[in-house]
N, C-alpha and C positions, 0 to 999 in steps of 0.2 A: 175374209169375206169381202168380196167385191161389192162395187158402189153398185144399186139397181137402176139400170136402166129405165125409162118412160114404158119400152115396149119392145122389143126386138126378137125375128127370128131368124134363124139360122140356115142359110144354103150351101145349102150345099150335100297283162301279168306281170303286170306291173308295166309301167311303159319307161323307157329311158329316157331323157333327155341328153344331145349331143348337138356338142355345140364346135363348127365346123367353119377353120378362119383359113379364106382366101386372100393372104396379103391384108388390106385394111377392110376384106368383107365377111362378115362374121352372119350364117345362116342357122338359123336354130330350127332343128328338125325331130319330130318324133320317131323315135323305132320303134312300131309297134311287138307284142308279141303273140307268138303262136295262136294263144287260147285264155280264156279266163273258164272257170266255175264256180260260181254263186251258190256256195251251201243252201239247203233250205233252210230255213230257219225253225223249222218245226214240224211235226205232223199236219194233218188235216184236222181239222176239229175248231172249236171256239173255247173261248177263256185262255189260252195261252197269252203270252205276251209279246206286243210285236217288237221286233227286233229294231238296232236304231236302221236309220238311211248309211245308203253304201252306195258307192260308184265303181260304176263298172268300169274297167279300160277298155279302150279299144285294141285290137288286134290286127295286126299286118296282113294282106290278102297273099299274098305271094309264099309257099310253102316249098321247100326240095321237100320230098322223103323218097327219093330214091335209095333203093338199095346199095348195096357196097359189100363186099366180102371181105371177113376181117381172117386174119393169119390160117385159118383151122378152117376155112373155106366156108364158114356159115354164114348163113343173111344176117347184116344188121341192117336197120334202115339207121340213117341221118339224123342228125338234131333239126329239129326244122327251123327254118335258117328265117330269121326276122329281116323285112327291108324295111326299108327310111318311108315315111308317108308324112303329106303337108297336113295330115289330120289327124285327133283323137278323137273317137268317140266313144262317150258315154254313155252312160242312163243314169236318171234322175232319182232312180230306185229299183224297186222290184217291181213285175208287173201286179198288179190288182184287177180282178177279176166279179162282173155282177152279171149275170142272166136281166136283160134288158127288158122294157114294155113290149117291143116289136118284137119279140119270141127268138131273140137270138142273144148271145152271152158278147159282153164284150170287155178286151180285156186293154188295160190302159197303160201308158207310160210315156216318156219324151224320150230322145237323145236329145245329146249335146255335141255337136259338130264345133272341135275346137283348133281354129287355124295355126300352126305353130312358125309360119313362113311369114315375111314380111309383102307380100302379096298377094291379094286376093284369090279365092277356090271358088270354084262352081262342083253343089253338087249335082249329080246326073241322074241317080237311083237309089235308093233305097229300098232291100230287100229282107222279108223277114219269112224264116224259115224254121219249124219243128226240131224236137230234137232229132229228130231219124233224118234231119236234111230233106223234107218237102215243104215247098216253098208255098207260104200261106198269103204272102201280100206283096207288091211291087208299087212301089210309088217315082215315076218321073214325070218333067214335062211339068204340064199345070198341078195336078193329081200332086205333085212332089211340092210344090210351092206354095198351095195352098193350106197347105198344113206345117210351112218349117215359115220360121217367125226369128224374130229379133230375141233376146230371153227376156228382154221386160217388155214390162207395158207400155204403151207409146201413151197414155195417159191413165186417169185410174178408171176410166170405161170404156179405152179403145184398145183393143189386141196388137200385137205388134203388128209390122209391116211383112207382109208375104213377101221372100223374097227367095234364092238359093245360093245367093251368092257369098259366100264367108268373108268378111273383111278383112284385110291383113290385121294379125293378131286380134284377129274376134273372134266370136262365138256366137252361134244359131243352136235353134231348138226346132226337132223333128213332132210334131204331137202323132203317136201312135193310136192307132183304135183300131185294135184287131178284131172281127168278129168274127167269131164262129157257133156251129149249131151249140144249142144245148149238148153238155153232158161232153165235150168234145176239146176240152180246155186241156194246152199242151202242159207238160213239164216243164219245160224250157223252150227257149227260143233263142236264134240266134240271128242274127244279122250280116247283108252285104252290102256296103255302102262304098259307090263307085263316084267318083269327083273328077273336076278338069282343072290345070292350071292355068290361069291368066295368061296371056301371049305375048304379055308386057312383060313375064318373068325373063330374067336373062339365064342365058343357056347354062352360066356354071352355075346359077340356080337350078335349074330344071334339070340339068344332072346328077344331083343330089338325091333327086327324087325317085327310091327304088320301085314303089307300086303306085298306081294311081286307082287302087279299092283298098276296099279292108274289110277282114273277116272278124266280125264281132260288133258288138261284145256279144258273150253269151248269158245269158238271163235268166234266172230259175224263177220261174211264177209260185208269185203266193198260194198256197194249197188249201190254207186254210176259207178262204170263200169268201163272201160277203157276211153279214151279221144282220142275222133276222130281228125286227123292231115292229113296233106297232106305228098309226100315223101320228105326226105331233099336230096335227088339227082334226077337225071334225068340221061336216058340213060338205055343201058341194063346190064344183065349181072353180076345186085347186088346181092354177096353173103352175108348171115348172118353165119359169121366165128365165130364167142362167142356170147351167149345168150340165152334165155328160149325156152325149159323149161326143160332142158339133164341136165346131171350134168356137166354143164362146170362153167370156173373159175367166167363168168358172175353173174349167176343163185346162188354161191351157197358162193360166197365173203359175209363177213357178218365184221363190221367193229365196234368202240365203240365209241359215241361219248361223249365231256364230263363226263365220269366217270359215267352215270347216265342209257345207254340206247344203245341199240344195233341200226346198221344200217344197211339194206339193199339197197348200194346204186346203183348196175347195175346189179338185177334180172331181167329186164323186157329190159336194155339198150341192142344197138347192134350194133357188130363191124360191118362194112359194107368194104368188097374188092370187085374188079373187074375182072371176068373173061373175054379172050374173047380165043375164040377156047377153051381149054383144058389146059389154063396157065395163072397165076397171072400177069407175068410179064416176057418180053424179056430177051436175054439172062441171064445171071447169077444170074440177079435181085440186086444184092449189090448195086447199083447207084438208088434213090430214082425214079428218071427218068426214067427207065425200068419198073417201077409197073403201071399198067394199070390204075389205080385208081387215082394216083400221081395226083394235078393239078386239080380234081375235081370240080363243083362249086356247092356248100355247099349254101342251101337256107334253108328261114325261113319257118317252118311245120305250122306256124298258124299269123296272127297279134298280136303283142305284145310291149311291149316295150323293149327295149336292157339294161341292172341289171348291167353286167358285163364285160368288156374285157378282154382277158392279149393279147400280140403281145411281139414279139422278142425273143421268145428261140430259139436257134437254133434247125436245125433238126438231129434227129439221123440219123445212118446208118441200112441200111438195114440187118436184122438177126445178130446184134450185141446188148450186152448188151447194155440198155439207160446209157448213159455217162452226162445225163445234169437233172439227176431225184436227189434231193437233198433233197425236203421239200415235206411237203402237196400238196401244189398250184403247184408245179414240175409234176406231175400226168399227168394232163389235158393237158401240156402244152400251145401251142397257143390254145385258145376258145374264143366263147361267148355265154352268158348265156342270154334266153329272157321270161322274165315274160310274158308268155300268157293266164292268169288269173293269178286270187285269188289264191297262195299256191300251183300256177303249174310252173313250169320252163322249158322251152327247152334248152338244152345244148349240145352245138356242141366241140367236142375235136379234140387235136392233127393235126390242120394249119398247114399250110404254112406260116411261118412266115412273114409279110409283106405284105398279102395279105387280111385280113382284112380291111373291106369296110364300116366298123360302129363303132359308139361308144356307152359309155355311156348316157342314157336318148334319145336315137333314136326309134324312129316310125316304125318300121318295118310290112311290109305286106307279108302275105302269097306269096311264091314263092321268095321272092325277096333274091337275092346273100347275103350272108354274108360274104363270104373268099372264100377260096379253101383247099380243102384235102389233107394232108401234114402227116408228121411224125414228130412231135412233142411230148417232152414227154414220158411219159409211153408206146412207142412203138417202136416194130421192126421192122416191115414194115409199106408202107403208106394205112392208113384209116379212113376211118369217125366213131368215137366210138360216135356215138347219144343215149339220153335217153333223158326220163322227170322225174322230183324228185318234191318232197315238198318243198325243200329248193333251193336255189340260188350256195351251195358249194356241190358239187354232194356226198364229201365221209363221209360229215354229215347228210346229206339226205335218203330219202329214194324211190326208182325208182320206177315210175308209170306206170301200165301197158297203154299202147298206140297200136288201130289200125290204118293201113292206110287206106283214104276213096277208095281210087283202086290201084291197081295194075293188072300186069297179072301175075302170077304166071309161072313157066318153069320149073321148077323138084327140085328134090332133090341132093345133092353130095354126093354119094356112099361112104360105108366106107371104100373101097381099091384104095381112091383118093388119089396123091399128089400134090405136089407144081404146080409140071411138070406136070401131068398126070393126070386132073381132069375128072371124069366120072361122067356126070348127068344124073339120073333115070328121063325122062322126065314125063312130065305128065301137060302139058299147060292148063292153062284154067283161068280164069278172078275172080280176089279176090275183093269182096268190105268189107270194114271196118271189117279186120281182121290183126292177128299181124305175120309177116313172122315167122317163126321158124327159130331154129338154125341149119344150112346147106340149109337150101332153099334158090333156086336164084328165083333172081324177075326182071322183066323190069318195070320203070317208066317213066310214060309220059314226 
C-alpha cells in the first residue's frame, strides 16, 4: 500500500551466463534462448489457487532454422542457434487481466530489462505481440519512456524516473497496459524488444555482442479473470485517487520478496477518498475530521474468513509525513485481512484505530462492517487503500485484478483538478462487474 497522495491525476530457457576474458578484460554477456512457455497454471474458472510468481527469461532475437539435408536426403531444419545479447528480459509475473470502466479490458504486467554489460543500453522498442504473431502494441521514442522506470521508487510517493537508458549492470522496468476490446484477451503473448549499445562501448566489446533485439519472453495470461466482489464502501462520491492502469505509484510499485522473486503488490489495489461538491475535505483539511471520507464504514467485498488483524496505531496527520511508519507491518497500518477463497485475500488498510469490529477466525458475510476508514499508516490523508493479493501480507503478495458486481459510474476527474477545486467530466451511467479506473468516481449502493 502506497503513501496517499494530497491529490493527483495522471497524464497521460533458461538463459546462460558466459563469462568471456580478453587478456585482463573480462565481459559478461547473456545468451539468450530460442523460446520460453509459461504453463498455465489452471483452467479458467474462480476458487482455484494461484499459483506462486515466476520469471520469465528472455530470448535471443536472432534465429537459423534453415534447412539442411541429412544422409537419406530428408529436410531437417536446425537447432536454432542462440546469440550473445547486452540484455535479459523478463516479466514480473503472469499477465492479469480486468474489463475496465472505459469499456475496454486491460491486461497488466512489467518487464525487467537487465544489462549484463559493463556499459550502458538504450532501449529503442518494445513490441508486444499474440500468440498467432499479430502485433498488438509498439512502444518507442517518448511512448517507450514514459512508461520504463527505475525498478524502485525514487521516494515512497514519487514514481521512478522515465528514462530508456539501462545502466551498466542495472536494471529498468517496462509498465505494460495492453488494451484490448472486451471478450478479446489473448492466450499468450510474446514480445520484441530492440536496444542500442553506448558508443563509448569499445569494439571488442561490441563484438561480442551477437543481436541487438530479443525475442520474448513468451507469457501465458492468467485465464482465470478477475474475481467478482461487492463495493467495500457505500455512499457516493468514491474517488479512485491511486491505481490502474496510468502510471501511478499503485500500478507501477514493484517490490522483492525473499531474495527469490519480484512482487506486484497494489497494481490492481485502490485508494478510495470522498468528494462531495468540488472538495475532499472542509476547511483546511489538516484535522482527520474535516475529510469527507474520515469515519467511513468499511465492509466485507465477499464471505470469508477473517486471517488477520492489527488495531492500535495511531493515526497520522493530515498532509504530513507518516510519523508512526517504521517496519514492514507499519505500512498497512490498522487492517484486516479475509481469506475469501483458496489463495485470495481481501485487505482493508489504513483504520481508524479502535474501530475494528472483528477478529481473528471470524465469519464474515458479504456487506458486513468491518471498522471505519481512518488514516493509519502509510498515509497522509483519510482513506480506504483496498485490494485482493495471493497472499495474507499484501507487500509479499501479489494484487489481483477485482471487478465490482455494480456500481453507477459519475465521470471522470479532470487533469486541472485540485484538492480544493475538483472538476468531474461527467458521463453517468450504470457499471456491472467492471473495475473503476484511476480518477473515476463512482456511487455505491
Amino acid at each position: 500500500m502506497s503513501q496517499m497522495q494530497h491529490f493527483r491525476t495522471t497524464k497521460t530457457r533458461g538463459v546462460a551466463m558466459i563469462v568471456v576474458l580478453a587478456g585482463a578484460l573480462s565481459v559478461v554477456l547473456a545468451a539468450g534462448s530460442s523460446s520460453i512457455q509459461l504453463s498455465a497454471s489452471g483452467p479458467p474458472g474462480f476458487g482455484s489457487e494461484r499459483s506462486p510468481q515466476f520469471t520469465a527469461l528472455a530470448v535471443a532475437a536472432t534465429q537459423d532454422t534453415d534447412a539442411e539435408q541429412d544422409d537419406t536426403g530428408g529436410a531437417q531444419q536446425n537447432e536454432r542457434q542462440q546469440q550473445t545479447t547486452a540484455l535479459i528480459v523478463s516479466a514480473t509475473g503472469e499477465p492479469y487481466f480486468a474489463p475496465g470502466s472505459d469499456g475496454r479490458t486491460h491486461i497488466e504486467y512489467d518487464l525487467i530489462h537487465t544489462n549484463v554489460t559493463n556499459y550502458p543500453v538504450t532501449l529503442t522498442s518494445v513490441q508486444v505481440f499474440n500468440g498467432r504473431g499479430r502485433q498488438l502494441l509498439e512502444l518507442k521514442g517518448e511512448a517507450l519512456k514514459a512508461v520504463t522506470q527505475s525498478l524502485g521508487l525514487g521516494g515512497s510517493t514519487e514514481l521512478g524516473e522515465p528514462t530508456v537508458q539501462v545502466a551498466a549492470s542495472g536494471a529498468l522496468a517496462t509498465v505494460i497496459d495492453l488494451v484490448v476490446p472486451h471478450g478479446e484477451v489473448p492466450r499468450s503473448l510474446t514480445h520484441r524488444i530492440a536496444y542500442q549499445l553506448d558508443p563509448q562501448t569499445p569494439e571488442i566489446n561490441q563484438a561480442l555482442i551477437g543481436s541487438l533485439s530479443i525475442e520474448g519472453p513468451e507469457l501465458v495470461v492468467d485465464r482465470r479473470g478477475p474475481i467478482v466482489i461487492a463495493p467495500p464502501l457505500s455512499g457516493d462520491g468514491w474517488l479512485n485517487g491511486n491505481g490502474c492502469c496510468e502510471m501511478t505509484i499503485h500500478r507501477t510499485i514493484r517490490l522483492a520478496a525473499g531474495g527469490s522473486r519480484y512482487t506486484k503488490p497494489e497494481a490492481f489495489a485502490i485508494d478510495w477518498v470522498q468528494v462531495q461538491g468540488n472538495r475532499f475535505f472542509s476547511g483546511d483539511g489538516t484535522s482527520n475530521e474535516q475529510h469527507y471520507a474520515y469515519g467511513a464504514e468499511v465492509r466485507s467485498v465477499a464471505d470469508g474468513e477473517v486471517v488477520f488483524v492489527r488495531d492500535g496505531m495511531p493515526e497520522e496527520t493530515p498532509f504530513q509525513p507518516p510519523a508512526n511508519v517504521k517496519r514492514p507491518l507499519d505500512f498497512a497500518g490498522n487492517q484486516v485481512v479475509v481469506r475469501i477463497r483458496p489463495g485470495v485475500f481481501a485487505t482493508y488498510v489504513h483504520l481508524q484505530p479502535g474501530s475494528i469490529e472483528v477478529g481473528v477466525g471470524a465469519q464474515v458475510r458479504t456487506g458486513q462492517r468491518l471498522g471505519r476508514l481512518g488514516n493509519s499508516g502509510n498515509s497522509t490523508a483519510p482513506h480506504l487503500h483496498f485490494g485482493l493479493s495471493d497472499g495474507p501480507d499484501i507487500l509479499t503478495s501479489n494484487s489481483l485484478p477485482f471487478v465490482i458486481d455494480r456500481y453507477r459510474f459519475v465521470g471522470v476527474v479532470s487533469p486541472d483538478s485540485e484538492p480544493t477545486d475538483i472538476h468531474i467530466i461527467p458521463a453517468p451511467r450504470r457499471e456491472r462487474v467492471t473495475h473503476p479506473l484511476v480518477n473515476s468516481v463512482t456511487d455505491f449502493r
